[in-house]
N, C-alpha and C positions, 0 to 999 in steps of 0.2 A: 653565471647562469647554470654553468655544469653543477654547481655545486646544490645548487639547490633544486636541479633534477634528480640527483642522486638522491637528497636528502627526500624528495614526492614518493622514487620510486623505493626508496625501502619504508617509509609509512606506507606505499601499499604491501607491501610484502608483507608486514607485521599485520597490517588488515586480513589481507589473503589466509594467513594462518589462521587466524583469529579466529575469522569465517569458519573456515575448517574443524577446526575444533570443537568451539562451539555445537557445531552440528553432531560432531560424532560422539563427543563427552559434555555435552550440557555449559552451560556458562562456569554454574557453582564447580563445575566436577574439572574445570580446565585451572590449573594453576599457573603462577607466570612463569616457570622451568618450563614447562609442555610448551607454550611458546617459544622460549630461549632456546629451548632445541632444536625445533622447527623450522623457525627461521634461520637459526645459528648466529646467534650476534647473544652479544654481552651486555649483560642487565641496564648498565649505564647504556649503552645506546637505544636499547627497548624507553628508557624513562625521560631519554632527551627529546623522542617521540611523544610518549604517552606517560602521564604523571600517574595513571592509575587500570586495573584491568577494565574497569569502569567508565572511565575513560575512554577506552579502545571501542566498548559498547556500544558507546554513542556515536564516536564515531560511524560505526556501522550502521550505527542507526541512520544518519545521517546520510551516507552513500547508500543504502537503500532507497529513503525516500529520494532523492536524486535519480536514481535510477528508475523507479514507480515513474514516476512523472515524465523522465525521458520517453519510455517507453510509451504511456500513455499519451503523450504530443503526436509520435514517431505512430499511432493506429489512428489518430485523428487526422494527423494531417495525411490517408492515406484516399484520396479520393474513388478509388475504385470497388472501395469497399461500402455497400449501401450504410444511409445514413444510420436506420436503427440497428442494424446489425454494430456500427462502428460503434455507438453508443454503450452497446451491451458490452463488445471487447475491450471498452477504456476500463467499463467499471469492474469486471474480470481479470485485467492487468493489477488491480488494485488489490487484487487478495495474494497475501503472504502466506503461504503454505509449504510445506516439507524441507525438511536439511535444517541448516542452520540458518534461516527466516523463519522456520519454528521455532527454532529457541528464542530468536530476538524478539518473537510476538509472545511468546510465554513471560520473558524476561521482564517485558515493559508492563506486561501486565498484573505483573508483582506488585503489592500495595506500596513498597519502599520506592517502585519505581515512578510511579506517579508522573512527576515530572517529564520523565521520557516517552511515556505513554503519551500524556499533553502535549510532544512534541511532536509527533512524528503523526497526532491527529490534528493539527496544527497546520505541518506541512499539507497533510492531502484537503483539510477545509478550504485551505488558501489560494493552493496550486491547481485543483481538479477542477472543480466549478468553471473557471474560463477555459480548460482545454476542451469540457464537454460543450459550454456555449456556444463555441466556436459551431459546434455541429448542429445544435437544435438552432442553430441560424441558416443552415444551409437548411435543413428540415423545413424552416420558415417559407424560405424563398421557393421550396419544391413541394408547397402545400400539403405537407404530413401535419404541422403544428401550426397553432396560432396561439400566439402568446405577445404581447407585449413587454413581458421580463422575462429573456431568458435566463439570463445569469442568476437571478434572483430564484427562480424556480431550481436551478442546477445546485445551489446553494444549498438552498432546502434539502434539494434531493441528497446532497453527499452526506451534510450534516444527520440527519435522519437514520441513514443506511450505514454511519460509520459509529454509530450512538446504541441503534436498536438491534442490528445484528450484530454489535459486541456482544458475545457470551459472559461476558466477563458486567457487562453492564444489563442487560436482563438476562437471565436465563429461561431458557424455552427447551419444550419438547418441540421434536420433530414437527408435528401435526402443527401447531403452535407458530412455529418459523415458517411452517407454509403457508399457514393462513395471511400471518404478516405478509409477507411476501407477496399475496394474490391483493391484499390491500394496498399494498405499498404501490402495484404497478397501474392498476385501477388508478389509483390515484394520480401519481405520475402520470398517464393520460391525460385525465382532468385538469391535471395544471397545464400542462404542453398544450389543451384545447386539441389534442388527437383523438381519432375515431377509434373506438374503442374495440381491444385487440388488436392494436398496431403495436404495442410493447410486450403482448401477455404471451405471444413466444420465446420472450429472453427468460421467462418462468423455469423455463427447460433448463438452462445453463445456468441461474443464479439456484434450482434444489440441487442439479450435481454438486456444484461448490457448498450449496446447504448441507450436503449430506455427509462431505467430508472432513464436517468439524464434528461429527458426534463421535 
């Protein structure tokens, strides 16, 4: 068992780096030296890890969305926190932004990356939808919404908002994103069966985050 706590805790190490880098020199601009020095270990042990730097990617990729979702459980299941308010902070936990989560979302969204892109929207189509039902069921029971599918509406809701506000999948001006956005939540009401304006102050908190992708 030691052995292969060692062996966990330096594939985190080599992630750790990884991370690091990435952020400060871009994926393309990090070679595998810049790691081998980093970490300090010998090629051979970096590849009895990771067969490729590409590989390390995914990884990352992969311990991110791990992470997105932990966190996003860990604001749901926070009961003192009102229900749409909690709502708004799952789906705000879900945006990757600045350091080396910039690169990995630039990276994936590379035309070569394709595949990783698919994964990692994959994981949040999967995973997010029932941490948010979870909530639009307390919502239920505390007559904000009425819905008889919630998961089916949350579903909607992730798939839509992880599709239409990719940049990379429509391109929008500002004005444009906002509009979407005043439909999108309008809408999301109408599914939820909430009175209307019960969601349209998370507007506020989904144009800051709109506004720091242009």
């Amino acid at each position: 068992m030691r052995v292969v706590k060692k062996a966990e805790e330096r594939r985190n190490e080599i992630l750790d780096a990884a991370d690091e880098l990435f952020g400060q020199k871009g994926f393309d601009g990090t070679s595998t030296n810049d790691l081998l020095e980093k970490v300090g270990i010998a090629r051979g042990t970096l590849y009895h890890h990771f067969k490729s730097k590409e590989d390390i990617m995914d990884a990352l990729i992969d311990r991110y969305a791990a992470r997105l979702l932990e966190g996003a459980r860990g604001i749901a299941a926070d009961k003192s926190i009102p229900v749409v308010e909690r709502i708004t902070r799952v789906v705000m936990a879900l945006n990757l932004s600045g350091g080396s989560s910039q690169e990995i979302m630039e990276h994936i969204h590379k035309p070569q990356n394709a595949l990783m892109h698919q994964k990692i929207q994959k994981v949040i189509i999967h995973g997010v939808p029932p941490i948010l039902t979870e909530i639009i069921r307390e919502g239920i029971t505390e007559g904000l919404f009425h819905t008889p599918f919630p998961y089916e509406c949350m579903e909607m809701v992730v798939i839509y908002a992880t599709t239409v506000f990719d940049d990379d999948v429509v391109a929008m001006t500002s004005e444009e994103r906002l509009s979407r956005m005043v439909a999108f939540i309008s809408n999301v009401e109408r599914l939820l069966g909430a009175e209307s304006g019960t969601l349209m102050d998370t507007l506020k908190m989904f144009g800051g985050e709109g506004g720091s992708h242009e």
